[in-house]
N, C-alpha and C positions, 0 to 999 in steps of 0.2 A: 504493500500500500504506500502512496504516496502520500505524507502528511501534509503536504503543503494544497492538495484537490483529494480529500480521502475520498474511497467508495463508501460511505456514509450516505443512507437516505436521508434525503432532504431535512421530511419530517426532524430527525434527528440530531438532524446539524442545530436546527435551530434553539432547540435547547441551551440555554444561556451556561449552565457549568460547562456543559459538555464541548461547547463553542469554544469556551474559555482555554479548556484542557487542550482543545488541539490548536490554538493557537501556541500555547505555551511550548507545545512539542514541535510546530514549525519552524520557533526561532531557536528551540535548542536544535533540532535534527536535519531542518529546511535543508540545508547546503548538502546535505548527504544522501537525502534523498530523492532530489529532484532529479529531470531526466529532462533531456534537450529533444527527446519527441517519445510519445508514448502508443497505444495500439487502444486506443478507448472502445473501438467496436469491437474488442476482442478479435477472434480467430473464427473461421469457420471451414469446417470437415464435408467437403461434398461428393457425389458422385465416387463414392465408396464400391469398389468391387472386390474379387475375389485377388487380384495382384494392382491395384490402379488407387489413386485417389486425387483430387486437387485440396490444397491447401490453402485460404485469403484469409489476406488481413486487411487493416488501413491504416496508416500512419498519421496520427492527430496531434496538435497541438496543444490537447490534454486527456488527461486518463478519465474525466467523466464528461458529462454534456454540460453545459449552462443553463442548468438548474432553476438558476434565479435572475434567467433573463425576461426581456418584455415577452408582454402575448401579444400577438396578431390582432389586426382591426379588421373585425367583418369589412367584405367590400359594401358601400353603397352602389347598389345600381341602375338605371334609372328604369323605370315600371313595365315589368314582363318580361324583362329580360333576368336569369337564370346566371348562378355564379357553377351550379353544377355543368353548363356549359363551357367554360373557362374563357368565354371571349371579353377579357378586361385585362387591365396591366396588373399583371402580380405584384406589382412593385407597390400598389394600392395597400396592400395589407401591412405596410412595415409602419411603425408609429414614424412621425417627421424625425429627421437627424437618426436613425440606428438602419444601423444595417443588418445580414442574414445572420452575421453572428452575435450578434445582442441578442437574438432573439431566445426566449427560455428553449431549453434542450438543443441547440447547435453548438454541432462538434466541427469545429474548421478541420482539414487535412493541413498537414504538413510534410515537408519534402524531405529525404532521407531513403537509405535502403533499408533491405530485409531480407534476412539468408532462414532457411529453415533444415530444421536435424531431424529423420523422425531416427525411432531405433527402438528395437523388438529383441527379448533374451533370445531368440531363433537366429539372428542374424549375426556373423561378428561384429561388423565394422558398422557404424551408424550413417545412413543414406544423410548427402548432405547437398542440398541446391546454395549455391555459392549466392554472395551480397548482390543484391539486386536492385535498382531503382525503383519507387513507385514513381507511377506517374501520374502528374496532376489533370493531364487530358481525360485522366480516366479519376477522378475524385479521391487522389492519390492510394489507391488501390494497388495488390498486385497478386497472384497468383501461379501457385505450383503444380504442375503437374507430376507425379509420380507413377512411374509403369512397374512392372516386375515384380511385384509387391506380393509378397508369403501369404498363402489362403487362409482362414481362421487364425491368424496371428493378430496380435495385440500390440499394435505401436504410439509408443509415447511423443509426444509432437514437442519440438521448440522451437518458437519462431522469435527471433532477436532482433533488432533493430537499430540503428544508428544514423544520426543526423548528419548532414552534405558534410561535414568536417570530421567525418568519424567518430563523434563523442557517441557512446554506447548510449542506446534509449533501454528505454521499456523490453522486457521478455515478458512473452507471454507463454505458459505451456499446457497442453491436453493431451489429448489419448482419442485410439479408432481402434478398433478390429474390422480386418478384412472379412469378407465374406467365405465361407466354406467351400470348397472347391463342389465343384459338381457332382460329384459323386460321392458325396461326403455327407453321412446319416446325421445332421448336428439341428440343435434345436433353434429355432431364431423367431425373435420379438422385435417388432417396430410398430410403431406410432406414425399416426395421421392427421395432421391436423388445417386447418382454415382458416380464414378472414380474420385477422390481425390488423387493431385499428388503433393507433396513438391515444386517441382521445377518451376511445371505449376502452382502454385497460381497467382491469381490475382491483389493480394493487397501483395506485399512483406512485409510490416513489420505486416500485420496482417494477412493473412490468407487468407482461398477463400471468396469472398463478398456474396455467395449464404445463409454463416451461419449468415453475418447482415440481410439478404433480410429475409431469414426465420424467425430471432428472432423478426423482426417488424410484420412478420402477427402471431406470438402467435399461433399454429398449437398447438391440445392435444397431440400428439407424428412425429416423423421423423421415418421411413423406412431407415439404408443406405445399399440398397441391391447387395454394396459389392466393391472389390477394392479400398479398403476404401484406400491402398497406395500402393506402387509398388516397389517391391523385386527387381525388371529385370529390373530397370530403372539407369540411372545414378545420381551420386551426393548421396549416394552414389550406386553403387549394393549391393545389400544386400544378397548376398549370405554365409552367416553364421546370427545361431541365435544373436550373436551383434549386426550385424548391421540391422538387422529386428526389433529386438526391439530398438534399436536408432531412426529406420524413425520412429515410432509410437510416442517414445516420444518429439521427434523435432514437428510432426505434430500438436500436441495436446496439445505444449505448443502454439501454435500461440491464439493470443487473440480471434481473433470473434470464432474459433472451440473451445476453453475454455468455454467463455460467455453463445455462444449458448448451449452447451448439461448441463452447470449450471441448467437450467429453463426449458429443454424440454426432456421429455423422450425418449426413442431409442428403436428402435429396428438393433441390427446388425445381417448383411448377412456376406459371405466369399464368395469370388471366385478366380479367378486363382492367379492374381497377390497378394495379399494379406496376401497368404499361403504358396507362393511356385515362378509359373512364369509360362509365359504364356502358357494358355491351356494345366496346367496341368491334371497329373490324380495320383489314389494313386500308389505308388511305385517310383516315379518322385525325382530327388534331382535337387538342385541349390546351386552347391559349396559343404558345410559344411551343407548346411539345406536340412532336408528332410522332404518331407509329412507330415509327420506325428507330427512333431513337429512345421511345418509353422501351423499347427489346431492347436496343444497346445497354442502356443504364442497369433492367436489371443480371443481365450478363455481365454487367459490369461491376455489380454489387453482391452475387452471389456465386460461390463456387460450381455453377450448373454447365459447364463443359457445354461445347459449341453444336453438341443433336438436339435439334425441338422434343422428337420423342426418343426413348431407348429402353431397354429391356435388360432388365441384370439378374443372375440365375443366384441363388442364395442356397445353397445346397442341395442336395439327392429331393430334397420335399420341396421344395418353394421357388418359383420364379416370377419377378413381378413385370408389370408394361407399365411403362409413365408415357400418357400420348400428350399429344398436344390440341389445342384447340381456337387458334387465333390467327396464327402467319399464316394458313390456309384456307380459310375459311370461306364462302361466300358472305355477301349483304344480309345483315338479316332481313332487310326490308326486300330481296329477291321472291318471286313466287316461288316456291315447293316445286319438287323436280327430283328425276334422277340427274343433275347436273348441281345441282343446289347442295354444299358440303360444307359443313366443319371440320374435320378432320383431313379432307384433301385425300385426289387417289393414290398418289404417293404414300401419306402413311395410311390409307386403309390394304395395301397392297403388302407392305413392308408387317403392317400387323396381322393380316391373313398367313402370310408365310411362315414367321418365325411364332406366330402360338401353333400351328400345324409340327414344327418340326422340334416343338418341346418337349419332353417327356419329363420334368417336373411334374408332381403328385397335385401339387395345389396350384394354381395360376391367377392371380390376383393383378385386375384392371387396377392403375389410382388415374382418378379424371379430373378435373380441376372445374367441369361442366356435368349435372346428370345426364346418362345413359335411358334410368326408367322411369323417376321420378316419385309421386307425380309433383307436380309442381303448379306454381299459385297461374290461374289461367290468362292473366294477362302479359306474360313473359312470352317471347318470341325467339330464345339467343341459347337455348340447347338442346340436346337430341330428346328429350321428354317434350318438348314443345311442338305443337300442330305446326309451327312454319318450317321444322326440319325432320319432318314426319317420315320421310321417304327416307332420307340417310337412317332415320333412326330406328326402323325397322330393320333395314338390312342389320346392322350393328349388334341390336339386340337378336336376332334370330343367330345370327354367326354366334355370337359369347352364349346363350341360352344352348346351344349344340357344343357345347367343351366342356367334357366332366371336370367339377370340379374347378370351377372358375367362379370368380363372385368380382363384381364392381364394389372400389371405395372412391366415393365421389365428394369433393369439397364444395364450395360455392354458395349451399343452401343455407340459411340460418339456424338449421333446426337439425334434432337427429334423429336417422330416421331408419328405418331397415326396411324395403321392398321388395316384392318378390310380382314380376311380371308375369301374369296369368296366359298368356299368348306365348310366351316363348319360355317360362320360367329363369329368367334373368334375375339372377339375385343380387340387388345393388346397396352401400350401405353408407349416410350419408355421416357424416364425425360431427358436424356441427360447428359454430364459431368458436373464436380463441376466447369468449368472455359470457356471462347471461347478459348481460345489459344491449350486446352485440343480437341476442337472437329478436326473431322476429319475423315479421313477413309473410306468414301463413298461420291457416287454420287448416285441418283435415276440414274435408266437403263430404256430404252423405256419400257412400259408397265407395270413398279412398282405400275401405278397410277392405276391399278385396285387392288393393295393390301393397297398400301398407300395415307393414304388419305388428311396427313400433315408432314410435311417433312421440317424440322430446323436445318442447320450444323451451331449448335450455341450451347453453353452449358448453362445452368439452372438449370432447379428444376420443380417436378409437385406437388401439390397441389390436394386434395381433397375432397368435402364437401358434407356430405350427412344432409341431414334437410328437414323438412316437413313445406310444404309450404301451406296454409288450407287445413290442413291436411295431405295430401294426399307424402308420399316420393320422394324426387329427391337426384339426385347422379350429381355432377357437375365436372369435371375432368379438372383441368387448368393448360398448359404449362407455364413459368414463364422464363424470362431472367433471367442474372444472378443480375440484381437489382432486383428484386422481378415484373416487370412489365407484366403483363399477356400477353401473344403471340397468346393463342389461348386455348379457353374456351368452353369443349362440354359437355354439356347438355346429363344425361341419367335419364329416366323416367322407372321405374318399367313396369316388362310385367306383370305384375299384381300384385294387390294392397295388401299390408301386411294385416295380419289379425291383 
């Protein structure tokens, strides 16, 4: 810890002894412990495989966010025109005289490299990617890739840092286990979660509490299949690249979402809000930011390696699909059609072939849009919706013919567990990162022949496949936002792995 910026929640600080005592220890210890650039978004573990991994960091010019900076001024706008649209100058929301980093929770980047070590008892010599720049074109960011990487091995991470003059920063360090090699009987738990919102956190001085609830059950990897935060939201909108990559770094300095992706590997999704705003598609802007650049930034912000979708096998039992749903897409305001797609024939092509030439026990969709749904009937922008009817049958009819295959879907406010009566497509929604977050639906008479659990609560899902005398199960558990299980269903192989 640095006394001179502790990681002390707010709340905390404020406390007048306790203020007192760490000022006393900055003038005694200050000099010793400061550091000429620090890693305040912590580290994050992505695109974890069986030999592979990327490693990011960012380089800031402090260890927490600005805390006890200004808020944002709602935009005025003049009558019927919409700020969820983003056509106004961002620059409207900063109070007169302060700039992005006055603002409460802005973490500036700062310049300097970063070299990282991982090293596993299996290995001799510790993997070492040499000093490396961040770069400020990219929100001084930098990431590693790692190949060759020991199956079901456990590697400790160090990632060290040093400003343009070489004075030593900030180290930060975590841990990953690779994935089990494919033929290999080993038991594996990961977490899935959604909609992640600055303003709707739970825990104000720390963060959403779904990243403590996670970090107590020690999951091998997390899924967040998307809206990881929100462009089109207020506090502030973020329509220009600033303030898009502001919410990112505000979010990701909160402690439990620091702590947690320290220690647990990731895979990240993208969807509307994340990239751009709601139910977009390509050619869309919001403000200053466009499409295309709402994809750069969050490739640029998360460890998710340069495939829209991919498919990673998790031992002899498990192999997961993460698609995509955006850079492909059609209009959703196009008529319904076999030409009308979300997913693109590209990857319905790539995912026809490789769940075909799978032989993993359990095969688990994560969609970042629902596949069955149902969903509130005025929504037009996923395959449960009448305007992508057509794709969404085919989709559902292919996944409902794969034994042993079940959709987890993000997006939805609510958590939900269905089971599609036409094809038997079993889809299983995690719900938001907070309760305050859920919302947006009521079950409608007659839902209950699709859905068959139904939670306007937010959490987390949980998954665990492990063989029990012998023989494989797949266990699928809804979870509150403390980690408490809500609702636990059992799925049993339609026939038995070889």
């Amino acid at each position: 810890m640095n006394v001179l910026n502790p990681s002390f929640p707010p709340g905390i600080r404020k406390i007048p002894a306790f203020a007192a005592l760490l000022a006393m220890f900055a003038l005694v210890f200050g000099a010793l412990q400061a550091a000429p650039v620090y890693q305040g978004n912590g580290i994050k573990i992505g695109e974890v495989t069986a030999d592979s991994a990327i490693v990011w960091t960012r380089l800031t010019i402090a260890p927490e966010g600005n805390w006890s900076g200004a808020a944002f001024i709602e935009p005025v706008l003049p009558e019927g025109q919409k700020p969820g649209l983003g056509n106004f100058d961002w620059r409207v929301q900063l109070p007169k005289g302060r700039t992005v980093a006055d603002m409460a929770g802005a973490l500036p980047g700062a310049a300097g490299e970063v070299r990282v070590t991982l090293k596993s008892a299996a290995d001799g010599a510790p993997l070492v990617k040499p000093w490396t720049p961040v770069r400020a074109q990219r929100d001084f960011t930098q990431q590693f890739e790692f190949a060759k990487l020991r199956a079901g091995t456990r590697y400790e991470v160090t990632v060290e840092s040093r400003d343009p003059a070489g004075a030593a920063g900030a180290t930060v360090r975590g841990a990953f286990r690779t994935a089990p090699a494919a033929d290999a009987v080993a038991p594996v738990n990961f977490a899935v979660v959604t909609c992640g919102d600055y303003p709707r956190r739970d825990d104000p001085a720390n963060g959403h509490k779904i990243y403590a609830s996670m970090r107590r059950l020690a999951p091998d990897f997390m899924v967040h299949t998307g809206d990881v935060e929100y462009y089109d939201k207020a506090d502030p909108w973020a329509n220009s690249p600033v303030l898009a990559r502001f919410k990112w770094n505000r979010i990701y300095a909160l402690p439990f979402q620091r702590e947690f992706h320290r220690e647990t590997a990731a895979f990240f999704m993208y969807d509307d809000h994340d990239i751009l705003r709601n139910d977009c598609w390509p050619g869309m802007t919001f403000g200053e930011l466009t499409f295309d650049e709402g994809v750069k930034i969050f490739h640029e912000q998360t460890p998710s390696g340069p495939a829209p979708y991919r498919t990673v096998r998790y031992g002899r039992d498990l192999q997961i699909w993460i698609v995509e749903g955006r850079v492909a897409r059609s209009a959703n305001t196009d008529p319904d059609g076999p030409n009308k797609t979300i997913w693109g024939a590209a990857q319905k092509a790539w995912f026809y072939k490789t769940v075909a030439a799978s032989d993993a026990t359990f095969k688990v969709v994560l969609t970042p849009t629902p596949i069955v749904g149902p969903d509130r009937g005025t929504k037009n922008d996923n395959l449960a919706n009448e305007g992508f009817k057509t794709e969404g049958n085919e989709i559902r009819k292919f996944v409902g013919a794969q034994p042993n295959m079940v959709v987890i879907t993000g997006d939805r406010h609510w958590q939900y567990h269905s089971v599609d009566p036409k094809t038997g497509t079993r889809e299983f929604g995690c719900g938001p990162s907070s309760d305050v977050h859920a919302g947006g639906y009521s079950p409608q008479p007659g839902d209950e022949a699709v859905q068959k659990f139904f939670r306007l609560k937010g959490g987390f899902i949980t998954v665990l496949v492990e063989r029990k005398a012998g023989a494989p199960v797949m266990l699928v558990r809804h979870h509150d936002v403390d980690g408490s299980v809500v609702l636990a269903t059992p799925i049993a192989p339609a026939k038995v792995a070889r």
